[in-house]
N, C-alpha and C positions, 0 to 999 in steps of 0.2 A: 844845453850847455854848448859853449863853443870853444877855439880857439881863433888864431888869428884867421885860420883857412878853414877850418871844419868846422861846420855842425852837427850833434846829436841827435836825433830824433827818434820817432818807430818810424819802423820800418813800413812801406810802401808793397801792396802784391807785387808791384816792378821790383822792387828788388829783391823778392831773394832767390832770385837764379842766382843774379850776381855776387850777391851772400854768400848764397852755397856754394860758390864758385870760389872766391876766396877763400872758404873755411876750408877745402879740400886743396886747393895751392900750397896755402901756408901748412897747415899739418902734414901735408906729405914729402917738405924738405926740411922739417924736423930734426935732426940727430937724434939718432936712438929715437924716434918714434916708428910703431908700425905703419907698415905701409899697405895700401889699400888691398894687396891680396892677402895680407893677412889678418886682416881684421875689415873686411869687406860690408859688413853691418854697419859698422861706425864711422865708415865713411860714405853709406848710403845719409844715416843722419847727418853728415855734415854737409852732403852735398843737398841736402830736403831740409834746411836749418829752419825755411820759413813755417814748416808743420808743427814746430812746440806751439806756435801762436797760435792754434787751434784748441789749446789746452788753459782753462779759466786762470788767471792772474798774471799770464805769462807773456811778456812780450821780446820783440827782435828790437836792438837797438841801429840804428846804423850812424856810424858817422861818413857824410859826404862831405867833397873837395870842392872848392869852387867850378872846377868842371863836371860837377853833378857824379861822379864817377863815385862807387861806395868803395873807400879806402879803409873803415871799419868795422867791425861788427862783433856782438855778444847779444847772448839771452841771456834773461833777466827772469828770473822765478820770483812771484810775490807770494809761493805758497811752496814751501818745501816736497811736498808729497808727489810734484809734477819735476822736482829735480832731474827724474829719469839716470840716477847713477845708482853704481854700487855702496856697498858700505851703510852705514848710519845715519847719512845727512837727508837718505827723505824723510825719515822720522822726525828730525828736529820742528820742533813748535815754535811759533814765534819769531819767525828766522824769514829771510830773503838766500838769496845764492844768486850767480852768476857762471854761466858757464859757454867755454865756445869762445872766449876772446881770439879775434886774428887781426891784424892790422898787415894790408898790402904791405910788402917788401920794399917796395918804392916809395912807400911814404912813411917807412922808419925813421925815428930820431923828432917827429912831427909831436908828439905828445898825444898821438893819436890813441894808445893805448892806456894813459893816463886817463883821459879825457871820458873814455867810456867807463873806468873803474868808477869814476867821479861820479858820472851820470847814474851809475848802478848804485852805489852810495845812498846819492840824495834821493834814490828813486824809494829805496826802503826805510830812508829817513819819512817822508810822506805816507808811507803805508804806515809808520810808527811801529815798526817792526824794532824788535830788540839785538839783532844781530845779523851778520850775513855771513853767506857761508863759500867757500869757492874750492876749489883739487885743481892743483897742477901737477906737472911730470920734471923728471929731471933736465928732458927736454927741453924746457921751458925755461932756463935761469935767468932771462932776460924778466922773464912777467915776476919769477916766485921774488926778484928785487924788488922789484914796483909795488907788489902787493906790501912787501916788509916795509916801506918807505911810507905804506899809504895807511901803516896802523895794521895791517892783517898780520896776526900772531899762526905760528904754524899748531893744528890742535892734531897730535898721531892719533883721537879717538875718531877723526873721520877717514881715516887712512885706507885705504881698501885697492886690490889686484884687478884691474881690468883684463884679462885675461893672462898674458906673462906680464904687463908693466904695472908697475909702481904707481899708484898715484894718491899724492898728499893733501891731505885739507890743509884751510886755516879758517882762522872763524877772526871777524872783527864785531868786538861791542858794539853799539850804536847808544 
C-alpha cells in the first residue's frame, strides 16, 4: 500500500533499530503514558520491535518516505497466540491483531497511520482471518479515532491493566 510519499512494506533487518527507535520516541511523549523507568520491559520491547519477527506469522510493517527514512511502523499478528499482551486476545481463534502503531511526529497529518491500519486490514483479509483485534490507551485518542473511522468497534471483553494503565481493545469483523 501507498500513499502519495509513503510505502508499506516488511520490514528490512536495516530497519528495525530505526523501528525501535521510533517506537520508543513516540511512546515516551505520550501523555499519560509510562515512561521508560517505569515500566522499563516494555520499553526494551519497543526499542527490540524487530524480534516479534522471529515468531511464526508475525511480521514488522514499515512504512518509508521518499527519503528512505522509516516514518512508520506496526506489527502485524497473523496468529493471536504470539500477540504477547495481557487480557483475552491471545486466546482469540481466527483473529489477526496489530499492535505498536507509531508514526514520526514530523510526518503527522501524512495518513501515515491510516495507511498501515489499512495494510494490517488487507493483510488479515489475505490470511482469511475472520476478525482483527487491536488495545489502545487513553493516551492514544488520536489512533482510538482512526480505528472508530476505520470500522473497529470498542470490545471491554479484551480490556486488561498493563501494570497501573488502562488498556482497551476493539475488535473489527472482516
Amino acid at each position: 500500500m501507498t500513499n502519495k510519499l509513503h510505502i508499506v512494506r516488511n520490514a528490512k533487518a536495516e530497519d528495525f533499530v530505526p523501528a525501535g527507535e521510533l517506537m520508543v520516541n513516540v511512546y515516551s511523549q505520550l501523555d499519560g503514558f509510562p515512561k521508560e523507568d517505569e515500566q522499563p520491559a516494555y520499553y526494551h520491547l519497543l526499542r527490540n520491535v524487530g524480534d516479534f519477527t522471529s515468531k511464526p506469522d508475525t511480521e514488522l510493517f514499515v512504512a518509508v518516505g521518499p527519503n528512505g527514512n522509516v516514518d512508520g511502523a506496526v506489527v502485524f499478528f497473523g496468529d493471536m497466540q504470539y500477540y504477547n499482551s495481557g487480557g483475552t486476545a491471545p486466546q482469540e481463534k481466527n483473529a489477526a491483531g496489530f499492535r505498536l502503531l507509531a508514526v514520526n511526529p514530523d510526518a503527522r497529518g501524512a495518513g501515515i497511520g491510516k495507511l498501515l491500519t489499512e495494510h494490517c486490514i488487507s493483510r488479515a483479509k489475505e490470511l482469511k482471518l475472520r476478525q482483527i483485534i487491536i488495545h489502545t490507551t487513553g493516551a492514544m485518542t488520536v489512533a482510538w479515532k482512526m480505528y472508530e473511522k476505520l470500522g473497529f468497534k470498542r470490545s471491554e471483553d479484551l480490556d486488561f491493566m498493563q501494570e497501573k494503565l488502562p488498556v482497551f481493545g476493539f475488535r473489527m469483523i472482516l
